[in-house]
Structure formats: structure tokens, C-alpha cells
C-alpha positions as CSV (number, residue, x, y, z in Angstrom):
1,X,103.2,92.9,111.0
2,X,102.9,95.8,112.7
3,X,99.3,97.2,113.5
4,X,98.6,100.7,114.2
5,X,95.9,102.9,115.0
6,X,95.2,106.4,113.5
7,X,92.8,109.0,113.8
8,X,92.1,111.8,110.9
9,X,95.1,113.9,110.5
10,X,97.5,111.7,112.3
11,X,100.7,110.5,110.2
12,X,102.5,107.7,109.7
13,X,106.6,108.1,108.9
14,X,108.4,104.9,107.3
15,X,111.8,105.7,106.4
16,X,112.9,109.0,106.1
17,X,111.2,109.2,102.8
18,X,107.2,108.2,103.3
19,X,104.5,109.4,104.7
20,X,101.6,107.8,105.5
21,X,98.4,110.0,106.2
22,X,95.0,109.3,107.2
23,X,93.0,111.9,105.3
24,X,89.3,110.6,106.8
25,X,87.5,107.8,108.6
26,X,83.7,107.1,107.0
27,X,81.9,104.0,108.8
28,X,84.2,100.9,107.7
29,X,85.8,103.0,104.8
30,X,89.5,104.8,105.0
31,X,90.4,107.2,102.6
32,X,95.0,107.7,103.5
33,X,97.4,110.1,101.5
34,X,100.6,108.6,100.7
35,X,103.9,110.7,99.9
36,X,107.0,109.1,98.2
37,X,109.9,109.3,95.9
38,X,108.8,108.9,92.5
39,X,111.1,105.5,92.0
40,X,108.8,103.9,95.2
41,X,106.0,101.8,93.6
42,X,102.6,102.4,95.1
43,X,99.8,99.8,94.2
44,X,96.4,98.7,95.5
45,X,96.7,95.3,97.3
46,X,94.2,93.7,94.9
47,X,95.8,94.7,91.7
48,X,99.4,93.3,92.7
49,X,98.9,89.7,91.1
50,X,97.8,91.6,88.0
51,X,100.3,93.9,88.3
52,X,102.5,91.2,88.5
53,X,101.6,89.0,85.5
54,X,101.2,92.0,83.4
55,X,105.2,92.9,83.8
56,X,105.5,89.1,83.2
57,X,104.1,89.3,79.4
58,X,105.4,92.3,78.8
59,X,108.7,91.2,79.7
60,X,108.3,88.3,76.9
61,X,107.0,90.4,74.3
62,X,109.5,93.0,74.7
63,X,113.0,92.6,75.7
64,X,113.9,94.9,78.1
65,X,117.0,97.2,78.0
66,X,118.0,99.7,80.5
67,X,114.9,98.5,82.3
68,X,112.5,100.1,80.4
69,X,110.4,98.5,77.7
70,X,110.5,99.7,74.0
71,X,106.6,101.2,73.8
72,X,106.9,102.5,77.1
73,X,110.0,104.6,76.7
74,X,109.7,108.3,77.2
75,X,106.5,107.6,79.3
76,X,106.5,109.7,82.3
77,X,103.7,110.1,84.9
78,X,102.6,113.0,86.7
79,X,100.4,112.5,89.8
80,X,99.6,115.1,92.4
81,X,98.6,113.8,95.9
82,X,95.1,114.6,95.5
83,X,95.5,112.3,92.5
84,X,96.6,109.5,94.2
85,X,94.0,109.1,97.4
86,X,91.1,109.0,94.5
């Protein structure tokens, strides 16, 4: 694991395709921009397990083909930046 620091401002590349960006430092709280393709999954640390077991169930209750569920099809979500560091 590699540990860096960061001030305000500073950026983090990864790939030529993600950017890392630490928006502001409060007292032990860090509030970071991330930029991506839209086919990169993004998700919270603590919400991977659910994440995970959610896909799981869904997987059982709906076959899957073309790698998108049946209820879900057509879904698409639109998130601005600003969006995502909430």
C-alpha cells in the first residue's frame, strides 16, 4: 500500500484516466473529488460488503444477460462532480 500525503488542492493521478483531488482538510475530516470514466466503479469502503451481497441476490433473482439485470435495464445515472464528494 502506498501512503501519500496531500495538502488542499494537490492531486493525485492513477492511470491516465483518474484523478484524485483533495478538495479540503477540516480537523480529522477529508472531503476528496474523484474524476473517472463512467465504467470505473466508485464506492465508499464501508458499503463494499453490502454492495457486494446486494449484486449477490440480485444475481439469483434475476438472471443476468448482457450483464445487466432485467429491472435495471435502461437505468442510467448522471452525477456531476460536485455530486459525488457529498
Amino acid at each position: 500500500m502506498l501512503v501519500l500525503s496531500r495538502k488542499a488542492g494537490q492531486r493525485i493521478h492513477l492511470g491516465d484516466d483518474i484523478v484524485v483531488e483533495i478538495r479540503r482538510v477540516a480537523g480529522n475530516r477529508v472531503t476528496i473529488a474523484l474524476e473517472a470514466p463512467r465504467d470505473v466503479r466508485i464506492l465508499r469502503g464501508e458499503l463494499q460488503e453490502s454492495a457486494t451481497d446486494f449484486e449477490d441476490d440480485e444475481a439469483e433473482t434475476y438472471p443476468v444477460s448482457r450483464g445487466i439485470a432485467p429491472r435495471f435495464a435502461g437505468l442510467t445515472t448522471h452525477l456531476t462532480t460536485s455530486e459525488m464528494v457529498g
